[in-house]
C-alpha positions in Angstrom: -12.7 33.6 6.5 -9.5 34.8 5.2 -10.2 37.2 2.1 -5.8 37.3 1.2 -3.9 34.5 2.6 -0.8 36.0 1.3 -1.5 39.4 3.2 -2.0 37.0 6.3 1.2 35.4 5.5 3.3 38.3 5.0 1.8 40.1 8.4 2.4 36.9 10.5 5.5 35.6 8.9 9.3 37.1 8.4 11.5 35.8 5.2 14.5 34.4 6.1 17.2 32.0 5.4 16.7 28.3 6.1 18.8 27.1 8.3 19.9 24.1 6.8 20.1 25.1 3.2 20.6 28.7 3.6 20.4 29.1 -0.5 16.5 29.3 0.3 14.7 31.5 1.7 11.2 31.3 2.8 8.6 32.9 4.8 8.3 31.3 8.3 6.9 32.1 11.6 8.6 32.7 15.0 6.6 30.5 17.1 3.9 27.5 16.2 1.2 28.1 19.0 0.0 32.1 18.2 0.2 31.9 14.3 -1.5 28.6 15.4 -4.5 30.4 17.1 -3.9 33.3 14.8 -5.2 30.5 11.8 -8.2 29.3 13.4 -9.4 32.2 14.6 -9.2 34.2 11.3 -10.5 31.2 9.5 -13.2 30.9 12.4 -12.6 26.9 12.8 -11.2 25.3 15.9 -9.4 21.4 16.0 -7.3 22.7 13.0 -4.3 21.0 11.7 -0.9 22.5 12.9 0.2 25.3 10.3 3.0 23.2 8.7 3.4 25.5 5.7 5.0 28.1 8.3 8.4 26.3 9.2 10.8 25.0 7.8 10.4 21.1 9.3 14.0 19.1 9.6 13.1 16.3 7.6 11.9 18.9 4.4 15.4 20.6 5.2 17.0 17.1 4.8 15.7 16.8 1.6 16.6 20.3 0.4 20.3 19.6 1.7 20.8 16.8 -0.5 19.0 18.0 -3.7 21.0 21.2 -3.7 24.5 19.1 -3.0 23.2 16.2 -5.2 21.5 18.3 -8.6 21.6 14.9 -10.5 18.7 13.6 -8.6 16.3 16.4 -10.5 18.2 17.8 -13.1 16.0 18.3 -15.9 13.2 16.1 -14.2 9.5 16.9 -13.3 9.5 16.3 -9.6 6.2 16.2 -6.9 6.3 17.9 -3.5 4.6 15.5 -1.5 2.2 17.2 1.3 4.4 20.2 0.6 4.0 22.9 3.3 6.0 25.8 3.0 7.2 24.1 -0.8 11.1 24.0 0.5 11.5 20.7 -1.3 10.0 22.1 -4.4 11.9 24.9 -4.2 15.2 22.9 -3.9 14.4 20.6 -6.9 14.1 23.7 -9.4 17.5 25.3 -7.7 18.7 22.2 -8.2 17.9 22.3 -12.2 14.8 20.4 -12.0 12.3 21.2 -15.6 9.2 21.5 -13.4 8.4 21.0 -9.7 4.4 20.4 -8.6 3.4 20.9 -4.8 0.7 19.3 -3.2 -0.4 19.8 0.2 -4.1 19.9 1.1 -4.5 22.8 3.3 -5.6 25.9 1.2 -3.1 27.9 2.7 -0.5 26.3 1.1 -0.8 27.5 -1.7 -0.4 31.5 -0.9 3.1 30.1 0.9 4.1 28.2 -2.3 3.3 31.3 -4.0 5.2 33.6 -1.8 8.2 31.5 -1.5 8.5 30.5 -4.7 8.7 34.1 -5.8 11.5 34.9 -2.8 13.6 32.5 -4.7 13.1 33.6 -8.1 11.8 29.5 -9.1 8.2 28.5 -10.8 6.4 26.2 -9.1 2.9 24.9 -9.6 0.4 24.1 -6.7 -2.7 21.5 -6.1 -4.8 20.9 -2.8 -6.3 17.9 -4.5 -5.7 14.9 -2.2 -3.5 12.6 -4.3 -3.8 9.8 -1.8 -7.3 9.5 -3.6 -5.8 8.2 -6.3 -3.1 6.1 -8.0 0.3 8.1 -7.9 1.4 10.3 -11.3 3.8 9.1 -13.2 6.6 11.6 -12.5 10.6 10.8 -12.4 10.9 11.5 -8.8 8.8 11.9 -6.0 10.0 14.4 -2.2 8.4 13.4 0.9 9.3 15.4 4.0 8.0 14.8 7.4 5.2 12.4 6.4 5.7 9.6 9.4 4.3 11.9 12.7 0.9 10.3 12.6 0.3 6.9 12.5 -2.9 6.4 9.9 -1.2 9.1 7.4 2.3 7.8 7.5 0.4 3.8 6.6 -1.2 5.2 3.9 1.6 7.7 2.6 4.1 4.9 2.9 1.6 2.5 1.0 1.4 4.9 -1.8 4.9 5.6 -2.2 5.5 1.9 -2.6 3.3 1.7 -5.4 5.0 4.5 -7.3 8.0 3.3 -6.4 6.8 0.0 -8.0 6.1 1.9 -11.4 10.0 3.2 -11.2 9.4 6.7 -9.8 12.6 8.0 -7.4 10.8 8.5 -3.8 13.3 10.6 -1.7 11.8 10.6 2.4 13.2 13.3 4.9 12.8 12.1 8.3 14.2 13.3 11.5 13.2 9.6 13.3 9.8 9.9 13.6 7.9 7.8 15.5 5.9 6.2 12.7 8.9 6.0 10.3 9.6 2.5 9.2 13.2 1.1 10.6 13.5 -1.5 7.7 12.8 -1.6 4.1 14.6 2.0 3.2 17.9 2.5 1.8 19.7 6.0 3.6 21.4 7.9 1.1 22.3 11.0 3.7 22.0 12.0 7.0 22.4 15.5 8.3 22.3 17.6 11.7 19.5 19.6 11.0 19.1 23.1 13.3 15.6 23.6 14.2 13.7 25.0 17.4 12.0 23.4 20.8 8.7 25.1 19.4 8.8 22.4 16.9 10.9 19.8 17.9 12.0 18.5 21.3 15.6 19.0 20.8 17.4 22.0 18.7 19.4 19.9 16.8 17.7 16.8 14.9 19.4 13.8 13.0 17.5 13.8 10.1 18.1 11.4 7.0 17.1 11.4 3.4 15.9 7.7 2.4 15.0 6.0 -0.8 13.3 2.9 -1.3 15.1 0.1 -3.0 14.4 -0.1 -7.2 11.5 -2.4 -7.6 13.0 -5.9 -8.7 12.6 -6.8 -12.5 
């Protein structure tokens, strides 16, 4: 067991710009497979979960992108970081004037990279590892979602919960580089970028990646 996730982080990570929105910075690893191994091993668990919190992942970029070119989307709002990671998104809503940003992700390690990064980039933002898919969604204005559609179960249910909030008149942004699980129909684009990212995470270094909304629920 890990007795200081952040001294873990900082030993196995290096802060530096991402690469789509350079304004942030956050603390990411070089390659997936050792810091991988490097997880399980110090947590003594096998069959773990990919480390998502330690890269910056094209469609979370996406999102960043468009909320730091596109403040209006936040400003002043109380925004959630949907199965958060590294908290780039969260991050980008309170650079982007945001009154409070909450990210959720439910691996415990999340929270020591929220932590860290959120420092690096001189924002607050708060942290849960409650599974919110347990339950209906919060009523906040606006809702991020990054890089949810890779697995087909999670993406059904994520989708199906973000439909329902959606329903109640929260603003649900989706960054997705095409996925295999993304849904073709049903979304309305509102950007799409070239996002830079690396063969260790993606099969090619360059991704299309969009940001996607889904359509106002009808009165």
């Amino acid at each position: 067991m890990i007795d200081d996730p952040e001294a873990f982080i900082r030993t196995n990570t290096v802060l530096q710009p991402v690469p789509h929105a350079p304004e942030i910075s956050l603390h990411v690893a070089s390659e997936i497979t050792p810091i991988w191994k490097m997880t399980e091993e110090a947590l003594g668990e096998l069959g773990l979960a990919p480390p998502f919190w330690a890269f910056a992942w094209a469609g979370g970029q996406a999102i960043a992108r468009y909320l730091l070119d596109n403040p209006n989307e936040v400003r002043g709002k109380a925004v959630l970081d949907f199965a958060s990671g590294s908290g780039m998104c969260a991050i980008a809503a309170m650079k982007a004037g945001a009154d409070r940003a909450l990210a959720c992700d439910i691996d415990p390690f999340c929270r020591a990279a929220i932590a860290l990064n959120a420092q690096a980039n001189g924002v607050l933002v708060d942290s849960t590892i409650a599974d919110l898919l347990d339950r209906p969604p919060p009523a906040v204005p606006v809702i991020l979602a990054g890089d949810i559609c890779y697995e087909k179960p999670l993406a059904e249910r994520v989708l199906a919960w973000l439909a329902v909030a959606n329903a109640s008149g929260t603003r649900v942004l989706i960054g997705d580089p095409g996925r295999s699980y993304f849904p073709r129909q049903g979304l309305e684009q509102l950007a799409q970028y070239q996002v830079q990212t690396t063969r260790e995470l993606e099969d090619i270094e360059i991704k299309q990646t969009g940001v996607w909304t889904l359509p106002a629920p009808s009165i």
